[in-house]
C-alpha positions as CSV (number, residue, x, y, z in Angstrom):
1,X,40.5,-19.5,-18.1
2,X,43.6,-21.5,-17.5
3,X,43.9,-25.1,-18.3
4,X,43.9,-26.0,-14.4
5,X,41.0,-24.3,-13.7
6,X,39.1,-25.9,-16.8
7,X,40.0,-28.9,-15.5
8,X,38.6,-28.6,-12.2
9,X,35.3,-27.2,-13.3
10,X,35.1,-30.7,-15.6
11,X,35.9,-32.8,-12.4
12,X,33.2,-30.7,-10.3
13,X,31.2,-31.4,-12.7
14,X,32.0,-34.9,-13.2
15,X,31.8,-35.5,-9.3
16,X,28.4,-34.0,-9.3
17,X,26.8,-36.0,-12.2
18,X,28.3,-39.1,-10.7
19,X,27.1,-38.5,-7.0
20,X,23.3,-38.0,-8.2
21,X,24.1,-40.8,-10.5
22,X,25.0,-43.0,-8.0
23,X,22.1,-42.0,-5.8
24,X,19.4,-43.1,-8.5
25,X,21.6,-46.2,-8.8
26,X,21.2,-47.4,-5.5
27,X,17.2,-45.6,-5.1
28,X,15.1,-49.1,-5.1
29,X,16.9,-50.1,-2.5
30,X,15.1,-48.1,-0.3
31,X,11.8,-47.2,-2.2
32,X,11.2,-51.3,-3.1
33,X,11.6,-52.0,0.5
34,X,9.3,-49.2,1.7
35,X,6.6,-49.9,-0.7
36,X,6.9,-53.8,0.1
37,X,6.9,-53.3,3.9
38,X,3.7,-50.5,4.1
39,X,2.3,-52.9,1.9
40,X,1.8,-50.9,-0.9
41,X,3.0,-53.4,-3.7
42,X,2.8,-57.1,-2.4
43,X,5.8,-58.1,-4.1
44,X,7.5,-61.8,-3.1
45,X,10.9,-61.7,-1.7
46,X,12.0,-63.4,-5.2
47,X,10.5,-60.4,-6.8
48,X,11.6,-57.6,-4.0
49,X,15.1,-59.6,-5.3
50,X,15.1,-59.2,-8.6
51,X,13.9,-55.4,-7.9
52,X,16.8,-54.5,-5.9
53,X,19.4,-56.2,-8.4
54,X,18.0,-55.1,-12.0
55,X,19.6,-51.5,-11.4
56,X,22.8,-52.7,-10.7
57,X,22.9,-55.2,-13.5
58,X,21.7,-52.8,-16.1
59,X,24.3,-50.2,-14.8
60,X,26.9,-52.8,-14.6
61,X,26.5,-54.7,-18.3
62,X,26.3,-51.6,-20.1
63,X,29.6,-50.1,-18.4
64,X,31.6,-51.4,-21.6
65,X,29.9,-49.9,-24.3
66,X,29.2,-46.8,-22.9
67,X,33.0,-46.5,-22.3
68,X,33.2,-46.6,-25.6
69,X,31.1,-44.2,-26.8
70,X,32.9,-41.8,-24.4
71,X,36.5,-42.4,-25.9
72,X,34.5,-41.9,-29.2
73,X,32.7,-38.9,-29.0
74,X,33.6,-37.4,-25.3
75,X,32.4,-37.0,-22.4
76,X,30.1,-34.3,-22.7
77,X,27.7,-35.5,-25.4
78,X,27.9,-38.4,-23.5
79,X,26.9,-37.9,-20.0
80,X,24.4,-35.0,-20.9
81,X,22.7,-37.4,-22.7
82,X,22.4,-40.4,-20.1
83,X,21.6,-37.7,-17.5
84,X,18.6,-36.7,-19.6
85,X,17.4,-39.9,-20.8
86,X,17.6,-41.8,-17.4
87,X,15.1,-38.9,-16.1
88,X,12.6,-40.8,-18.5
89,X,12.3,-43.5,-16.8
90,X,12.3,-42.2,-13.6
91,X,8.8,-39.8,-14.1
92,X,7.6,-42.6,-15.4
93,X,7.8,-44.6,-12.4
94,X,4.7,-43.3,-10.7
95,X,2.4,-45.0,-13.3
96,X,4.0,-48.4,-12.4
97,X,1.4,-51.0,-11.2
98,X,2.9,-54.2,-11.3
99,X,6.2,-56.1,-11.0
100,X,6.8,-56.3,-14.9
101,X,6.3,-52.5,-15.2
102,X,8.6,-51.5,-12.1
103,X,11.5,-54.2,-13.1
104,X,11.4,-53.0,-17.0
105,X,11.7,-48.9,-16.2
106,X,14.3,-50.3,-13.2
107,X,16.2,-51.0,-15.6
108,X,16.2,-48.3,-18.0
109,X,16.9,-45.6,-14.7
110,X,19.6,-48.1,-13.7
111,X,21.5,-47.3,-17.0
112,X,23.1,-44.1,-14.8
113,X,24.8,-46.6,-13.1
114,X,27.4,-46.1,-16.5
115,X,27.9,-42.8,-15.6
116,X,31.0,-44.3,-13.7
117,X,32.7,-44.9,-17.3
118,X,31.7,-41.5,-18.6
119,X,33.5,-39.8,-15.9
120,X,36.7,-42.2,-16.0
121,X,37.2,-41.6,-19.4
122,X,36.2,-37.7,-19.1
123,X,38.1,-36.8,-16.4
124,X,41.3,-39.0,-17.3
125,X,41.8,-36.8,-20.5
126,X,41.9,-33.4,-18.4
127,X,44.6,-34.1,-15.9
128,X,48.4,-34.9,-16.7
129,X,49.8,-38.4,-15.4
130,X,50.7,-37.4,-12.4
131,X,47.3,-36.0,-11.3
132,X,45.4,-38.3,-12.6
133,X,45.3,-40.8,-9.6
134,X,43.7,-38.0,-7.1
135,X,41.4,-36.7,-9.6
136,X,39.8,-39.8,-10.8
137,X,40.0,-40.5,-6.5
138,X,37.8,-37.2,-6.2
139,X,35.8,-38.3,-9.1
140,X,34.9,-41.7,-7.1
141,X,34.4,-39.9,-4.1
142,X,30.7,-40.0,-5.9
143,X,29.9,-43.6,-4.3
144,X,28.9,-42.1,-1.5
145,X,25.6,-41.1,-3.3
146,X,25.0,-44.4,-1.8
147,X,24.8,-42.6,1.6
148,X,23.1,-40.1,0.3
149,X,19.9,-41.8,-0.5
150,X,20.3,-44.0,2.3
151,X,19.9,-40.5,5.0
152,X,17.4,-38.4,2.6
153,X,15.1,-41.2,1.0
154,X,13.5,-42.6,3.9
155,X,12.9,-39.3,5.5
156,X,11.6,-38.0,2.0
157,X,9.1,-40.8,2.2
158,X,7.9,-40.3,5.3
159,X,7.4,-36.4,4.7
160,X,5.8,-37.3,1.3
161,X,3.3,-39.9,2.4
162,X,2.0,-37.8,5.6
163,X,-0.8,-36.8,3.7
164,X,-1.3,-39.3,1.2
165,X,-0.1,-42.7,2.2
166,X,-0.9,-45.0,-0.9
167,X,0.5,-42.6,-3.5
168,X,2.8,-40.1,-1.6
169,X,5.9,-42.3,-2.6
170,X,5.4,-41.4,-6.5
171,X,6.9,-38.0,-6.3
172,X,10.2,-39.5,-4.6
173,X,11.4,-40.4,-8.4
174,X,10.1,-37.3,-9.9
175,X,12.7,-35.7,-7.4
176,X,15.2,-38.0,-8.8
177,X,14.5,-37.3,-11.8
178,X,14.6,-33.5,-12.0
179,X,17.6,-33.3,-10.5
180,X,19.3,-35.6,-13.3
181,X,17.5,-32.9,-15.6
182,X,19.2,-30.2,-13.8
183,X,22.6,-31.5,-13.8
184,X,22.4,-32.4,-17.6
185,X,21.2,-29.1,-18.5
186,X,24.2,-27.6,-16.3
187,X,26.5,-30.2,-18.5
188,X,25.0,-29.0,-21.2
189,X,25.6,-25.4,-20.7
190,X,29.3,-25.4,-18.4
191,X,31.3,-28.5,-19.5
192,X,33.6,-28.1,-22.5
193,X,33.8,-31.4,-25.0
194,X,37.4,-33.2,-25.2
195,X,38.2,-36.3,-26.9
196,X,41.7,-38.1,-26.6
197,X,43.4,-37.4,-30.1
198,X,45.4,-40.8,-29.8
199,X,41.9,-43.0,-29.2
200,X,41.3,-45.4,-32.3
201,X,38.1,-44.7,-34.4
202,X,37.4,-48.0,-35.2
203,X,35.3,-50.4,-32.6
204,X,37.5,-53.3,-33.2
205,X,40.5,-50.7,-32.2
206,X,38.4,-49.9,-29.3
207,X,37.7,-53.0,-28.3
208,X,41.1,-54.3,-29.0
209,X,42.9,-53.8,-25.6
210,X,40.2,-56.4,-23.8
211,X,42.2,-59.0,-25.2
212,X,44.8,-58.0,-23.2
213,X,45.0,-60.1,-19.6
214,X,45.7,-57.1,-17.4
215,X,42.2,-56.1,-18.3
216,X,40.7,-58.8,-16.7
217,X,43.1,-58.7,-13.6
218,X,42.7,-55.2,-12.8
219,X,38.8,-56.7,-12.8
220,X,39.4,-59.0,-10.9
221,X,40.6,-56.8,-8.0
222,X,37.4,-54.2,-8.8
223,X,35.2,-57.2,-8.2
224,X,36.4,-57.1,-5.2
225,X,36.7,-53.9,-3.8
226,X,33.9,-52.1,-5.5
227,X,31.9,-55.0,-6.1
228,X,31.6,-56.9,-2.3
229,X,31.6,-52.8,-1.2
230,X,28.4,-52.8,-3.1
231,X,27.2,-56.0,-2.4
232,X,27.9,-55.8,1.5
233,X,25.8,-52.3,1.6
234,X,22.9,-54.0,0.9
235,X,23.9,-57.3,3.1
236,X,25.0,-55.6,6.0
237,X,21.6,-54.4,7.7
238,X,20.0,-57.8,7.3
239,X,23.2,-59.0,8.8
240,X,23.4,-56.9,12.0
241,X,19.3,-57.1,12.1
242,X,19.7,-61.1,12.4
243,X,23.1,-62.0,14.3
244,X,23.0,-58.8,16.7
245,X,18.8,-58.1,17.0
246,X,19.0,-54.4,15.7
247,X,16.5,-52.1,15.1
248,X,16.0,-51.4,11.3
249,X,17.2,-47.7,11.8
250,X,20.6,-48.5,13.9
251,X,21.3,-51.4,11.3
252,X,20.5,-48.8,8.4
253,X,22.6,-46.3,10.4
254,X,25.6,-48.8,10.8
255,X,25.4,-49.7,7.4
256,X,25.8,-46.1,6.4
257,X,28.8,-46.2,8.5
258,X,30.7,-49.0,6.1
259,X,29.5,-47.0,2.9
260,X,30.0,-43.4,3.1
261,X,33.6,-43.5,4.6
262,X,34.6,-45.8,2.0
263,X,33.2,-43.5,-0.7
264,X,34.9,-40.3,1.0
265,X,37.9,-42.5,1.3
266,X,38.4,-42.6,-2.3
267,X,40.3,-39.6,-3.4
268,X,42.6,-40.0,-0.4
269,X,43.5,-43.5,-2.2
270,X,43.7,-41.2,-5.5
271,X,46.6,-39.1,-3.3
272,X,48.7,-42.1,-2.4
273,X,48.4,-43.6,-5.7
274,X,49.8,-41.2,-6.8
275,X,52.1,-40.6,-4.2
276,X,54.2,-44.2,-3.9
277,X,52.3,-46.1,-6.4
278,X,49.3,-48.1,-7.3
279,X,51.1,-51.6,-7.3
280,X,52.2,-50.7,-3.7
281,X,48.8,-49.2,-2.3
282,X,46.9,-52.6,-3.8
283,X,49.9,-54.6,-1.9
284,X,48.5,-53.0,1.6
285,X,44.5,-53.5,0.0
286,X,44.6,-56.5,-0.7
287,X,46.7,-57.4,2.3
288,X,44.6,-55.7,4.7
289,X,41.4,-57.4,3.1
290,X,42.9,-60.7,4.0
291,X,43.7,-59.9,7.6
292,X,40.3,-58.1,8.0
293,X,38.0,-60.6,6.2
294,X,40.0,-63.6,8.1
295,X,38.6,-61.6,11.8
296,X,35.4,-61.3,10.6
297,X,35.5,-65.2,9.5
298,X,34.5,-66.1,13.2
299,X,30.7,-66.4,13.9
300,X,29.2,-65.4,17.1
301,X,29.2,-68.9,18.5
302,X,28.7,-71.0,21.7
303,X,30.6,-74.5,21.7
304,X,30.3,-76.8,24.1
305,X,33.0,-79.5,24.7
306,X,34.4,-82.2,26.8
307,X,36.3,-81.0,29.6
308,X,38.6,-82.2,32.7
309,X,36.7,-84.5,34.5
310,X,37.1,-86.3,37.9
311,X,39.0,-89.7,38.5
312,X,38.5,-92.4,41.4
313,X,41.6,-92.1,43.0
314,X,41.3,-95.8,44.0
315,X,38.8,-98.7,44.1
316,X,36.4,-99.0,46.2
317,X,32.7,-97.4,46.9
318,X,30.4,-94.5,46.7
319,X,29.7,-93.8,49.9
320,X,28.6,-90.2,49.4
321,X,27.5,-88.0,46.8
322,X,26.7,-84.0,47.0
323,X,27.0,-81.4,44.8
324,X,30.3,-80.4,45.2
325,X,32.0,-83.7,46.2
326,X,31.9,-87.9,46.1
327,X,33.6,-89.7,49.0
328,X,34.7,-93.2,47.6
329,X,35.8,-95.2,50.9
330,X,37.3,-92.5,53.1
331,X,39.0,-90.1,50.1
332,X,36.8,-87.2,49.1
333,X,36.5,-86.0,45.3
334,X,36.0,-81.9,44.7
335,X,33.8,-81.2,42.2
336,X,33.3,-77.9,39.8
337,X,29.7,-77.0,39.8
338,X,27.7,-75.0,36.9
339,X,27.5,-71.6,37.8
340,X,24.2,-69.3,36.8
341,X,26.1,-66.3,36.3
342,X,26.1,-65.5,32.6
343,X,28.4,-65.1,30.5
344,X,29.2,-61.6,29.2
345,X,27.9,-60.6,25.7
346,X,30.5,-57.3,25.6
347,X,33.5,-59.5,26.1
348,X,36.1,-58.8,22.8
349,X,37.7,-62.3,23.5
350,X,36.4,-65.8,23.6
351,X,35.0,-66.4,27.2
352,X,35.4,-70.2,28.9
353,X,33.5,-72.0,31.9
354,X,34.1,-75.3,32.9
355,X,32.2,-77.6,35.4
356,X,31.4,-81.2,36.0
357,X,28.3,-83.7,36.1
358,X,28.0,-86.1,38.1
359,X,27.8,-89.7,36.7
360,X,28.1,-92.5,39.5
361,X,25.4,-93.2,42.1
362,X,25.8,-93.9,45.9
363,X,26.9,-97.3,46.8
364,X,28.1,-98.0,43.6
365,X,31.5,-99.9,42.9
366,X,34.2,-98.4,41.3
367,X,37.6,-98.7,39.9
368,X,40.8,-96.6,40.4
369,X,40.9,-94.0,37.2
370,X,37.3,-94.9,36.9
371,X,35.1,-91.6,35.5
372,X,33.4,-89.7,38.6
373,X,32.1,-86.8,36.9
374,X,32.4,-86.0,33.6
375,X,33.9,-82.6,32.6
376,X,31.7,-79.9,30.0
377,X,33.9,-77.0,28.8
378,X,31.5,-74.0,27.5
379,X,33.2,-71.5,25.5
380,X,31.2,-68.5,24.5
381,X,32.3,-65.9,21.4
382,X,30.0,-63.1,21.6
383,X,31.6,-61.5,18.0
384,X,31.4,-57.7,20.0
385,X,28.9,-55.9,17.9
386,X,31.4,-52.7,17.9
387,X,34.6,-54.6,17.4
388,X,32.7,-56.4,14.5
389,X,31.5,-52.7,13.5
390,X,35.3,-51.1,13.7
391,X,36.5,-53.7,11.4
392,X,33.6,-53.6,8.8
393,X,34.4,-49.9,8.9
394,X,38.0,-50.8,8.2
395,X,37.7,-52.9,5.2
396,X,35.3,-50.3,4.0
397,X,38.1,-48.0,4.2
398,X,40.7,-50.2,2.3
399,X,38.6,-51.3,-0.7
400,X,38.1,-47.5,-1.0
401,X,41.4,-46.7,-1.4
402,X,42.4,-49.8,-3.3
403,X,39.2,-48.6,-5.7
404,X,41.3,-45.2,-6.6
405,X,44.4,-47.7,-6.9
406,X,42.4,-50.0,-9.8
407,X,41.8,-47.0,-11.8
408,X,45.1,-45.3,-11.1
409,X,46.8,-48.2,-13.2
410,X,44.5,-47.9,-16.2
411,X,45.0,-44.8,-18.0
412,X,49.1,-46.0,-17.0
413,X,48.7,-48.8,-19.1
414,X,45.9,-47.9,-21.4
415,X,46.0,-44.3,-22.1
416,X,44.3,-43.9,-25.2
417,X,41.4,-46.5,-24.3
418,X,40.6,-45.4,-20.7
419,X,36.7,-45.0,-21.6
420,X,36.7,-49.2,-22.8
421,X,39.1,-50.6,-20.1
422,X,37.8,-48.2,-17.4
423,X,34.0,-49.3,-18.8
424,X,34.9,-53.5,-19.0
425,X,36.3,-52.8,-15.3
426,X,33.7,-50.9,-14.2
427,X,31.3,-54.1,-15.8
428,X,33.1,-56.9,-13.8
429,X,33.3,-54.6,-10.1
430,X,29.1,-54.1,-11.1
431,X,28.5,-57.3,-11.5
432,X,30.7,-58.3,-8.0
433,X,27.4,-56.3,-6.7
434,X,24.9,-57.6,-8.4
435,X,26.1,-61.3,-8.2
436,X,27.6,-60.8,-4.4
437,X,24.3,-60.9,-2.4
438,X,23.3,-63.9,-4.6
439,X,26.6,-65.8,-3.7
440,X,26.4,-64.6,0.1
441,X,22.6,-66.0,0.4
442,X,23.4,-69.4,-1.4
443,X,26.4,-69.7,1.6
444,X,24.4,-68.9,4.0
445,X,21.3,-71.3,3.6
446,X,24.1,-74.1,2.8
447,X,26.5,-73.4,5.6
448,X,23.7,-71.7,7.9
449,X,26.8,-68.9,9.2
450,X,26.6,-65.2,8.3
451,X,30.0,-64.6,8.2
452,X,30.2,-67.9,5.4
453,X,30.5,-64.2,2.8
454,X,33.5,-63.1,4.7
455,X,35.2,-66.6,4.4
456,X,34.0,-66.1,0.6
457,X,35.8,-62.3,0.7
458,X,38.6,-63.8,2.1
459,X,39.4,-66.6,-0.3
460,X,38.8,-63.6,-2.9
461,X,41.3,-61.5,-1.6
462,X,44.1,-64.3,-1.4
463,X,43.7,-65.1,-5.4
464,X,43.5,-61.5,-6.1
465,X,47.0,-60.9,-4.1
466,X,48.7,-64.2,-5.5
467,X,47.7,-63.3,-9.0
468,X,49.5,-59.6,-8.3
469,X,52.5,-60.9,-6.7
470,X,53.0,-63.7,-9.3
471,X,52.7,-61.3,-12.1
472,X,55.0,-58.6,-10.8
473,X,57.8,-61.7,-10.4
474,X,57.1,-62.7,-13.3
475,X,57.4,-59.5,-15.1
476,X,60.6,-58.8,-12.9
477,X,62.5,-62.1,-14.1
478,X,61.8,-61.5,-17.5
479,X,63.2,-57.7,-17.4
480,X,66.0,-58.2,-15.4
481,X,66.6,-61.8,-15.3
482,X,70.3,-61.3,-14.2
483,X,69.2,-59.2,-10.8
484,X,66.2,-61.6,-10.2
485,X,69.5,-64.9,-10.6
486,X,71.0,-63.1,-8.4
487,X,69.0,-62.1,-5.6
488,X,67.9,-66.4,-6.4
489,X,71.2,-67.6,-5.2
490,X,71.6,-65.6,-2.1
């Protein structure tokens, strides 16, 4: 078998592990919520919280070490293992009866959340340099297990608990958990072991390179793009359910929409890495996150303001007052009046009526420039639900790519140590989800606006773009300070 060919049976495999992986990950988003809303479990929204989170933070904290272990001992031993021991949890699942039991095997199955620093590591050691960008792109195509459980879970449910509503639900996990058996048995028996030959054996030589700042930067950006793209597929269906009144299916469905094309996405972001560059794909990233997040700053709004209002245009008195006009002596005043018709709720731009009140009284004396009517502006911003859609989509799109761009630069800069850095990255993007619906709530009940997380996004993505533009200057003036004088002085 040819070395190619070897490879891509590893990334198949790799890809595969990951998806399922991915899928478990992401399971108690929907199971928690079904078993809270049939009533099932009365668990408080603290505790439906907490739930939802533990996976992700279980998945997240362990990233590091299991990158380690992978740059140890390879990614074989490695994955075959967590594939079979995060089934344990998972069977277990149906004999879970209260909160503490549910939250302490949530976190054990969440551990397959590191399955995303197995498969950097394992994959980065098949492929030469300049493959590695789409194949650890195809590799992250696996986020879109996300999806997956989003369209087969709740149907699963419902076809499950037809015949037994109380304890139908409790062979959903079993599921889950036989096909992480079945892919770690096919690991077991079709991937081929590989360690890098260059990788240090000692842990503080593993650990060494997170002393270096780049580690922390190229964190920085994950935290954004794979972090706020995990944290906004959980956010986004109470979002739409709340500003735009959908049902829970169409805001499940439009959610699905922001996460599966951003985990397709991926391995074309893998292709242009490698293409023209990860410094330059993360330029148009974390550029187009700014523009994006800065049009989904504005809030579906209706402001009402002073408007142009209606002058005496000399003194005298109120001799007449109708609707539509005041006489005052023998000049007559026009007046804007309120119109009923409504104001559109499709319209993309923001929509303006103006009108005035009335606030003199027959007979009454006035003055030349004296105030007649007062003026009221209304300007209405309906936030279109599917220009607001289109752009979520967009973003979606870009922090997919710009996630194949983050891991593109590490096995650059950190060949021999791709399992730690990849893992410590992986650790900071995990907890961007884990900690992003925590921020996003906190903004919300203090500024009382939705899009408050999009501001947050926003003021993200212009530190995470300043920081990579200040570095690459810097890095450019000290290696060719004469060039960087020179372009100075022009």
């Amino acid at each position: 078998m040819s070395s190619l060919s070897q490879s891509h049976r590893i990334l198949f495999l790799n890809t595969l592990a990951f998806t399922i992986c991915f899928a478990c990950w992401t399971l108690n988003g929907v199971l928690i919520t079904y078993l809270t809303d049939k009533g099932i479990f009365n668990f408080t929204v603290v505790q439906t919280g907490w739930l939802l989170g533990i996976p992700i933070l279980s998945g997240s904290i362990f990233r590091l070490p299991i990158g380690i272990l992978t740059d140890k001992y390879g990614g074989k031993i490695v994955f075959s293992i967590l594939l079979l021991l995060c089934s344990i949890p998972l069977f277990l699942l149906p004999f879970a009866n209260s909160f503490l039991s549910f939250a302490l095997l949530s976190f054990f199955f969440g551990l397959v959340g590191t399955s995303f620093a197995v498969g950097i590591g394992y994959t980065s050691i098949w492929y030469p340099k300049e493959w590695q960008g789409r194949a650890l792109g195809i590799f992250g195509m696996g986020n879109a297990g996300a999806a997956i459980t989003t369209f087969i879970a709740p149907t699963l449910l419902n076809y499950l608990s037809e015949k037994d509503p109380i304890n139908g639900w409790k062979m959903l996990p079993v599921i889950y958990a036989a096909t992480l058996v079945i892919i770690g048995i096919l690991f077991i028996v079709f991937a081929k072991n590989k360690t890098n030959p260059g990788v240090s054996k000692t842990i503080p030589q593993l650990m060494s390179p997170l002393k270096n700042l780049r580690v922390w930067r190229f964190g920085a950006y994950y935290f954004l793009v794979f972090g706020f793209f995990v944290a906004y597929s959980q956010w986004l269906l109470p979002n739409f359910m709340n500003v735009y009144s959908t049902t829970l299916v169409m805001g499940g469905m439009f959610a699905t929409l922001f996460s599966l094309p951003s985990g397709v996405i991926r391995a074309f972001g893998g292709y242009l890495s490698d293409k023209f560059g990860a410094r330059k794909v993360m330029y148009w990233v974390l550029g187009s996150s700014i523009a994006i997040s800065f049009l989904l700053m504005f809030p579906k709004m209706e402001i009402y303001t002073a408007g142009p209002g209606v002058l005496a245009m000399n003194n005298g008195v109120v001799t007449e007052v109708y609707a539509d006009k005041i006489n005052v002596n023998d000049k007559t005043h026009q007046i804007n009046t309120k119109k009923d018709s409504d104001v559109s709720t499709e319209s993309v731009f923001p929509v303006k009526k103006s009108w005035q009140e009335i606030v003199v009284k027959q007979n009454q004396e006035v003055k030349k420039k004296e105030l007649l009517a007062k003026g009221i502006t209304q300007i209405n911003f309906s936030a279109n639900l599917w220009v607001y859609l289109v752009l979520v989509i967009l973003i979606g799109i870009s922090w997919g790519i710009g996630k194949a761009a983050v891991y593109k630069h590490i096995p650059e800069y950190f060949p021999n140590e791709v399992g730690v850095v990849g893992g410590m990255v992986g650790l900071i993007g995990g907890l961007g989800g884990f900690f992003g619906p925590i921020i996003f709530g906190y903004l919300l009940n203090y500024t009382g606006l939705w899009t408050s997380s999009w501001i947050f996004i926003f003021i993200v993505s212009v530190l995470c773009l300043l920081w990579m533009h200040r570095t690459i200057i810097k890095a450019l003036r000290s290696k060719s300070p004469e060039f960087t004088k020179e372009i100075e002085d022009k």
